[in-house]
N, C-alpha and C positions, 0 to 999 in steps of 0.2 A: 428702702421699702421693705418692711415686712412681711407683706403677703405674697410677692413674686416668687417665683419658683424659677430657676436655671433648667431649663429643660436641656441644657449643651451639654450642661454637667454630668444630669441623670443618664441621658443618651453614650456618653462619653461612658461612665461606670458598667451601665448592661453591653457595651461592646465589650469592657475585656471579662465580666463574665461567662460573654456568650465565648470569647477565644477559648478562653479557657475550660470551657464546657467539649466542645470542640475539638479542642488537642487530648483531651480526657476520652472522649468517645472515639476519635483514632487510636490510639492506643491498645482502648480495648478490643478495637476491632482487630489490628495486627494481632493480640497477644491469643485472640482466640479462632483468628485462622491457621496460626503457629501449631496452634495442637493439633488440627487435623492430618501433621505430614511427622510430626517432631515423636521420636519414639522415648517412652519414661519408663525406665524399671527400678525397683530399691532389689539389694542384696542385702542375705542376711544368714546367720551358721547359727545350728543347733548344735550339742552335742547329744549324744543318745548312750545312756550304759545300760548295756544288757551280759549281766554277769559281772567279770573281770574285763570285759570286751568293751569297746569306745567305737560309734561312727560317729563321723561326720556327716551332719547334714549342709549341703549349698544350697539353697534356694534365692530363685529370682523368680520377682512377682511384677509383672508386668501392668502398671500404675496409667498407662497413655490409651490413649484410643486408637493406636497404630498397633500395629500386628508387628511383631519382633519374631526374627528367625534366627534361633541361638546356632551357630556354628564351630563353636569349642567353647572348651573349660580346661584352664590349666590352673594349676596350684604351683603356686613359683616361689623360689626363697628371695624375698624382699631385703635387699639392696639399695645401701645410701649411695647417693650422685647419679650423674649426668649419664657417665661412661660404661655405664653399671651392665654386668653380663644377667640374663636371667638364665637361669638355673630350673629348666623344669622337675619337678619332684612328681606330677599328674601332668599328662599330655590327653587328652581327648577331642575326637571330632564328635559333633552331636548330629547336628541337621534337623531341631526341633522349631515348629513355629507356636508361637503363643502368642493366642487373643486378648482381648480386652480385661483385666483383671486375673487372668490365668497364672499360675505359676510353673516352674520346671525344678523339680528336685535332683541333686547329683547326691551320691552318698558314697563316701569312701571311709574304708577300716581304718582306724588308729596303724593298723598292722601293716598296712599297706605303707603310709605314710612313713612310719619308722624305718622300713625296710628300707625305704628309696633313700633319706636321710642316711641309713648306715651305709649303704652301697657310695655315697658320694663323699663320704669320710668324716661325716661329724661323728664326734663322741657323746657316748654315754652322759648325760646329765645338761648337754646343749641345750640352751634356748633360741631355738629358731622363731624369727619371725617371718611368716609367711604370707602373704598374697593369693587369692582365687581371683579370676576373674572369667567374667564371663563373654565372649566378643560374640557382638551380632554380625547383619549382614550389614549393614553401615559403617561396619570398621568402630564401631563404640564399644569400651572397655566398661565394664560394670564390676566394678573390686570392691575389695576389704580386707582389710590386714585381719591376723589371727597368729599368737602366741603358740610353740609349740615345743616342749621339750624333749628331746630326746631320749631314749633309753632302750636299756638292756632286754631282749627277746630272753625269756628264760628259757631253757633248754627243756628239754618231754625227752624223759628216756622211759622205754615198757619196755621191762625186764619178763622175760616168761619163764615161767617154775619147770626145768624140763629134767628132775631130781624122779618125779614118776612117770615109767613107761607105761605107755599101753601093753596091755595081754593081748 
């Protein structure tokens, strides 16, 4: 017969539609109660010269709709494996909370960084690569590796002309 229509058939099809419609709208419904407890930040480094002089900028920009409370910021010399000791070169406690789209700037001197590098014994012309990160109060690590060479602090010596006396 030509003109009968399966209606078992048609019935059969709009059920796994509708399943499928169904499992699509759970989904979205978990994925967007998730974000009202789930905290999102990106990291990201400038550099800055002013002069012969180098900072660092750290910044974290707080992407979620949770309120994040940054609790340190370390810059650690990044290490391959498992068993790996970190090495702090910047140890800082913060105790900053940042809202919704907010960010938090950390800024450290080139000078500073070399210095801690020299003091734990690398040499002159090393390329260190390093890790920031940032931990909140959830115990979540926000990193980024960054490249860093080390080198020679030139010396400042001021000599004073003391060849005339005062009268």
């Amino acid at each position: 017969m030509l003109g009968s229509i399966n209606w078992d058939a048609i019935n059969a099809v709009s059920n796994i539609f509708m399943a499928i419609a169904t499992f699509i709208a759970v989904l979205t419904s978990l994925y967007f109660s998730r974000l009202s407890y789930k905290s999102n930040a990106k990291t990201f480094f400038e550099i800055e010269k002013i002069g012969m002089y180098e900072k660092y900028k750290f910044i974290l920009v707080n992407l979620g709709f949770v309120k994040i409370q940054i609790i340190a910021f370390r810059l650690i010399i990044d290490q391959f494996g498992w068993k790996h000791k970190h090495i702090a070169v910047v140890n800082q406690k913060i105790g900053e909370d940042l809202d919704s789209s907010q960010h938090y700037m950390k800024v450290v001197k080139t000078e500073d960084i070399n210095k801690s590098l020299l003091e734990l014994g690398k040499k002159n012309g090393d390329k260190i690569k390093l890790r920031y990160v940032f931990m909140d109060s959830r115990n979540k690590f926000h990193t980024k590796t960054l490249k860093f060479q080390v080198y020679e602090e030139p010396e400042i010596s001021l000599q004073l002309n003391s060849s005339k006396s005062p009268k």
